[in-house]
C-alpha positions as CSV (number, residue, x, y, z in Angstrom):
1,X,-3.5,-22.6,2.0
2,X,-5.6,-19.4,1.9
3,X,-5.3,-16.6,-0.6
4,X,-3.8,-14.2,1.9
5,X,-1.8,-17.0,3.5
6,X,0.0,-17.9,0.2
7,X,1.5,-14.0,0.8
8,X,2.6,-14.0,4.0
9,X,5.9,-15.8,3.2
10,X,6.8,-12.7,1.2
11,X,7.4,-10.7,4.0
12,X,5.9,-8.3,6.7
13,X,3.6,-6.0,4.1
14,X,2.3,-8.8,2.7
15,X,1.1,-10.2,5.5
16,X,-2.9,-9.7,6.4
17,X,-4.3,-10.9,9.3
18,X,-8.5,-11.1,10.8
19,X,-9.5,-8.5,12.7
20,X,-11.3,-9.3,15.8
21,X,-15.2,-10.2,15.9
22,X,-16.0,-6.4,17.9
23,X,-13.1,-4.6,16.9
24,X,-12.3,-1.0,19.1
25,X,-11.0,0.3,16.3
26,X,-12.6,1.9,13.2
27,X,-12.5,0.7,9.5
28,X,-10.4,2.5,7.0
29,X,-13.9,3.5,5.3
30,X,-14.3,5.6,8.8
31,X,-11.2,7.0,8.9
32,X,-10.9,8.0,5.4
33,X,-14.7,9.6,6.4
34,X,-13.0,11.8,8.8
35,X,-13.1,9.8,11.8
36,X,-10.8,11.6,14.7
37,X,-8.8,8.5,15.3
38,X,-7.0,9.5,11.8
39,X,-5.6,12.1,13.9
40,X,-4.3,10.1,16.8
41,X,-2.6,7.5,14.4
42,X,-0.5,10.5,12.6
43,X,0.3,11.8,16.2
44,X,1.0,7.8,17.2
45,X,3.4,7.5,14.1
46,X,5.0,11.0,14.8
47,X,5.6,10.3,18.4
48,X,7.4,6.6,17.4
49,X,9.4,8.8,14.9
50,X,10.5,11.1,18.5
51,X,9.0,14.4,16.3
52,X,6.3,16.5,17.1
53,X,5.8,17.7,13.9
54,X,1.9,16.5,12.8
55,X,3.0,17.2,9.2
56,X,5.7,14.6,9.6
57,X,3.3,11.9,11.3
58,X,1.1,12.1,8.6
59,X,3.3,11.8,5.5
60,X,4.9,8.6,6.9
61,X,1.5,7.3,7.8
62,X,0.4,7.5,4.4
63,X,3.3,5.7,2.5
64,X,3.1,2.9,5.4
65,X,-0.6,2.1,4.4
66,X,-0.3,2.8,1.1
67,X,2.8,0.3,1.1
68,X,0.8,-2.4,2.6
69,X,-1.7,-1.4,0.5
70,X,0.3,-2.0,-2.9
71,X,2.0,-5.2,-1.5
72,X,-1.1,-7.0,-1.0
73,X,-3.2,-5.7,-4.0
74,X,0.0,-6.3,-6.6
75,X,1.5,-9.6,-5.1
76,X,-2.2,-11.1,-5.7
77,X,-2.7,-10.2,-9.2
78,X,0.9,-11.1,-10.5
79,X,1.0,-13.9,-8.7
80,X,-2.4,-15.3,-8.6
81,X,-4.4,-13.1,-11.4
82,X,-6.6,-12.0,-8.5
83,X,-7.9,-8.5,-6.6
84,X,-8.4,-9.0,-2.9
85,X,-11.6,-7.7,-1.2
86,X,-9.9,-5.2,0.5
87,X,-13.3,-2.9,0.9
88,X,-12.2,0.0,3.2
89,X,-16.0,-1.1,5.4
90,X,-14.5,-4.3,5.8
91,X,-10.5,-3.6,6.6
92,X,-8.8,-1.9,9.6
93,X,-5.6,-0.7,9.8
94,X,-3.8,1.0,12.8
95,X,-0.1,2.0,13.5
96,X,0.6,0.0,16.7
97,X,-2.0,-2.9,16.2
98,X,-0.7,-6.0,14.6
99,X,2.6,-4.8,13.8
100,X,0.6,-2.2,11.4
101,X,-0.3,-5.4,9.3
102,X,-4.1,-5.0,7.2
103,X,-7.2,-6.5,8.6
104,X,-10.0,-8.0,7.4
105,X,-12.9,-9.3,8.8
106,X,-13.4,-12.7,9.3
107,X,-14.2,-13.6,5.5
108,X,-13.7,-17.7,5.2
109,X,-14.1,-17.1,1.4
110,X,-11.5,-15.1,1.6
111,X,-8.6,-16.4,3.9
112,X,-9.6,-20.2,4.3
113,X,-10.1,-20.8,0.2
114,X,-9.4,-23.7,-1.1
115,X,-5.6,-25.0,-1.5
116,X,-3.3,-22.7,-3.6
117,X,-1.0,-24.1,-6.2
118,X,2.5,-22.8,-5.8
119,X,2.9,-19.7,-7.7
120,X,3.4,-18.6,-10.1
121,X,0.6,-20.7,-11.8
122,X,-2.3,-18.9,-11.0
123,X,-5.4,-21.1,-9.9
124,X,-8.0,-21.7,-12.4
125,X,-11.0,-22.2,-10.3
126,X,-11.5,-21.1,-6.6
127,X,-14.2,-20.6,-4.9
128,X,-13.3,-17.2,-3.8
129,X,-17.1,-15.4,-4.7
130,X,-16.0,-11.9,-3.6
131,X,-12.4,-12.1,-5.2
132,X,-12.4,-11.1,-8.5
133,X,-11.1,-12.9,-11.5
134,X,-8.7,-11.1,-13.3
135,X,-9.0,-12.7,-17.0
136,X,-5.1,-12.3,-18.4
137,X,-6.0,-11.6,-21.5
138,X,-8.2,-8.2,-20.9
139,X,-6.5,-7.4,-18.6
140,X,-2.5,-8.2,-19.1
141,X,-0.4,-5.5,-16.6
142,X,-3.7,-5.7,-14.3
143,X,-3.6,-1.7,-14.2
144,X,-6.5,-0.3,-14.2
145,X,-7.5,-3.2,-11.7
146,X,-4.8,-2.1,-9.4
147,X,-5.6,1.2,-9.8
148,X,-8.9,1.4,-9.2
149,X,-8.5,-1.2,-5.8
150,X,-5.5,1.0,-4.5
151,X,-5.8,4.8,-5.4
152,X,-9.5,5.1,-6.1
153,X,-10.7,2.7,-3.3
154,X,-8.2,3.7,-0.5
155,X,-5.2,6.5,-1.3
156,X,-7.9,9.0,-2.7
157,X,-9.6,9.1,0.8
158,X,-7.1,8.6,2.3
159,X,-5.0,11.3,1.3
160,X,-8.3,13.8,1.3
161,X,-8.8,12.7,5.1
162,X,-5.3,13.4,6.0
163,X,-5.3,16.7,4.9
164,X,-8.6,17.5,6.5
165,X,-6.4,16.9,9.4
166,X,-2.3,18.1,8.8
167,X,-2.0,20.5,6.3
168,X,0.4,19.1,3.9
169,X,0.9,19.2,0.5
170,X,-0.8,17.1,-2.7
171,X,2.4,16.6,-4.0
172,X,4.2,15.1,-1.1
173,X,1.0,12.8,-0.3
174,X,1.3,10.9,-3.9
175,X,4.7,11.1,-3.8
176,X,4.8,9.0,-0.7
177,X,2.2,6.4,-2.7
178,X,4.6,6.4,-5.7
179,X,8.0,5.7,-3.4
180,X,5.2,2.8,-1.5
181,X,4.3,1.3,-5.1
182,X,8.4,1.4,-6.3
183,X,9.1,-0.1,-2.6
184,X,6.7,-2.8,-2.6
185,X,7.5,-4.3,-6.4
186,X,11.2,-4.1,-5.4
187,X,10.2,-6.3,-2.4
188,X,8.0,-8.8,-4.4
189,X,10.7,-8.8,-6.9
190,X,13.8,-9.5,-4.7
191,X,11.7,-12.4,-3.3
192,X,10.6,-13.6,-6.8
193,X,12.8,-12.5,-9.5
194,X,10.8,-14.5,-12.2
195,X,8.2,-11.4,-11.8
196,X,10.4,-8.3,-12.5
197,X,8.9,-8.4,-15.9
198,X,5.6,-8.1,-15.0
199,X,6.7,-6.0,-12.0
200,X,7.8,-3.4,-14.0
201,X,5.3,-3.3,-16.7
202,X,3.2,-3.1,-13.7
203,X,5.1,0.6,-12.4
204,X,4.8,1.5,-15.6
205,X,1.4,1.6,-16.0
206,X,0.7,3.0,-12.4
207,X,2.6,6.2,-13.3
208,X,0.8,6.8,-16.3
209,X,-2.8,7.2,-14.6
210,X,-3.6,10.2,-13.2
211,X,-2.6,10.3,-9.5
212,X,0.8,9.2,-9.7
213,X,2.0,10.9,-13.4
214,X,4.8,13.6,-12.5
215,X,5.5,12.1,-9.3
216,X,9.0,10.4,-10.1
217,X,11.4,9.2,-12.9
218,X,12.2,7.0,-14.0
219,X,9.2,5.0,-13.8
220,X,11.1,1.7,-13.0
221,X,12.6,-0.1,-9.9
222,X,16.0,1.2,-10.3
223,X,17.1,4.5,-10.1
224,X,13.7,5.7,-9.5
225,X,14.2,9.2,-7.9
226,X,10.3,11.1,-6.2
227,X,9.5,14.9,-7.4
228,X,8.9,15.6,-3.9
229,X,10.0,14.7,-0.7
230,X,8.6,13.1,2.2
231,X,10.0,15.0,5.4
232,X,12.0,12.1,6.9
233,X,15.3,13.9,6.9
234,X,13.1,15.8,10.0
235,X,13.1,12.7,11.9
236,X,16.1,12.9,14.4
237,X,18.6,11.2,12.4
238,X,16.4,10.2,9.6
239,X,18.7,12.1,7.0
240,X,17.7,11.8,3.1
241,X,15.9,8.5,1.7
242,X,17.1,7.0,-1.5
243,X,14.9,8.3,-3.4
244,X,14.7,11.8,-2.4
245,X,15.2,14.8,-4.7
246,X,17.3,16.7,-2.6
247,X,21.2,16.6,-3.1
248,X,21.5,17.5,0.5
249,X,19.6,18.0,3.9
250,X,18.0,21.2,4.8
251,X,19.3,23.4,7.3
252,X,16.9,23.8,10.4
C-alpha cells in the first residue's frame, strides 16, 4: 500500500489522489503567485454556498485547503513519522475537481512505495527519496516540520494571494487555518483514539508559532473556541459554527 493510500481509509481530507498527465488546471504554486483562477475558485465556492458575497467565498476556500492541507501533512507524521512532498509546483487543488481532494503529480516514489505496516508502527526503511524522514527523537511533536510544510509552504501564500483578490481580514484568514488544524486532529483522533496524545501535543505546538498564536483558546481539541469568525453565519442558513466567538448571529 502506498504512503497516501494508507490515509485514505481515514476519511475524505485525507484522501490524495494523481492529477492528470496535462492538467487544465494550475498548481497551487500558481495560484498562490496570483494566478486569476484563485478568483474563480472563491466565486465557485461562494456560488455552491448560494452567496454572492466574494469575502465569504474566500474565507471558506481557505479553511477547506488548509483542512486538507493539515489532514494529510499531520496524519503522515503521527502515523508514519513522515512529511509528504506536497510542493505547491507539484500539487493542484480545485473546489469542484475531485471532490476538492489534493493532487499530486504522478510521483511512483510517492503513492506506489513499498507496502506499509499497519499503523501505528511507523516504517523503518522505505524507499520514499523525496519523503522526508522524520527522526522521533529531534523531532518528537513533529512541529516545526509541520509548520514549516503547512503555513510556510502553502497558508502563507495562500492567504497573501487571497487577499490580493477579496479584501478580508488577517485575522479571519488564520483563524480559518486554526479551526482547519483543531478540525482535522479531531478527525484523525475520532478515527484513531490511540493518537489524541500526540494529537494534542501536536495543536499545542501549532498555536505557539507565530501564525496561529492568538487565534483561539484553548489550544486543545475540546472546547476550542476561534478569536475571529469566519462569515458562515452569512451563508443562507449557515448560522454560528461551533467554534465561533459570537454568542449570537448578527443582524443583516
Amino acid at each position: 500500500m502506498s504512503l497516501f493510500g494508507a490515509l485514505a481509509p481515514l476519511g475524505e481530507y485525507f484522501t490524495v489522489d494523481r492529477v492528470p498527465d496535462e492538467p487544465s488546471d494550475p498548481p497551487l504554486a500558481e495560484l498562490y503567485a496570483g494566478h486569476p483562477t484563485l478568483l474563480r475558485y472563491v466565486h465557485q465556492v461562494a456560488a455552491s454556498l448560494h452567496t454572492d458575497e466574494p469575502r465569504v467565498g474566500a474565507s471558506i476556500l481557505v479553511q477547506g485547503l488548509a483542512a486538507r492541507l493539515w489532514s494529510v501533512v499531520a496524519a503522515c507524521a503521527l502515523l508514519y513519522d513522515r512529511m509528504p512532498d506536497l510542493a505547491p509546483a507539484t500539487t493542484w487543488w480545485a473546489p469542484r475537481r475531485n471532490g476538492g481532494r489534493l493532487r499530486l503529480s504522478p510521483r511512483p516514489d510517492l503513492l506506489d512505495a513499498p507496502d506499509l505496516p499497519d499503523a501505528p508502527e511507523p516504517p523503518s526503511a522505505l524507499d520514499l527519496p523525496d519523503a522526508q524522514i522524520l527522526e522521533r527523537s529531534a523531532l518528537p511533536h513533529h512541529g516545526q516540520a509541520v509548520y514549516h510544510r503547512v503555513v510556510e509552504t502553502h497558508l502563507v501564500g495562500l492567504v497573501a494571494a487571497v487577499q490580493t483578490h477579496v479584501k478580508i481580514p488577517d485575522a479571519l484568514l488564520w483563524g480559518n487555518a486554526a479551526s482547519a488544524l483543531v478540525g482535522s486532529i479531531s478527525v484523525l483522533v475520532r478515527a484513531r483514539p490511540d493518537l489524541e496524545t500526540a494529537g494534542v501535543r501536536l495543536v499545542e505546538d501549532m498555536f505557539t508559532r507565530p501564525a496561529l498564536a492568538g487565534t483561539g483558546e484553548p489550544p486543545t481539541l475540546n472546547g476550542f473556541v476561534r478569536t475571529s469568525c469566519c462569515l458562515y453565519y452569512r451563508v443562507p442558513g449557515g448560522g454560528l459554527c461551533g467554534d465561533c466567538p459570537l454568542s449570537r448571529q448578527p443582524a443583516g
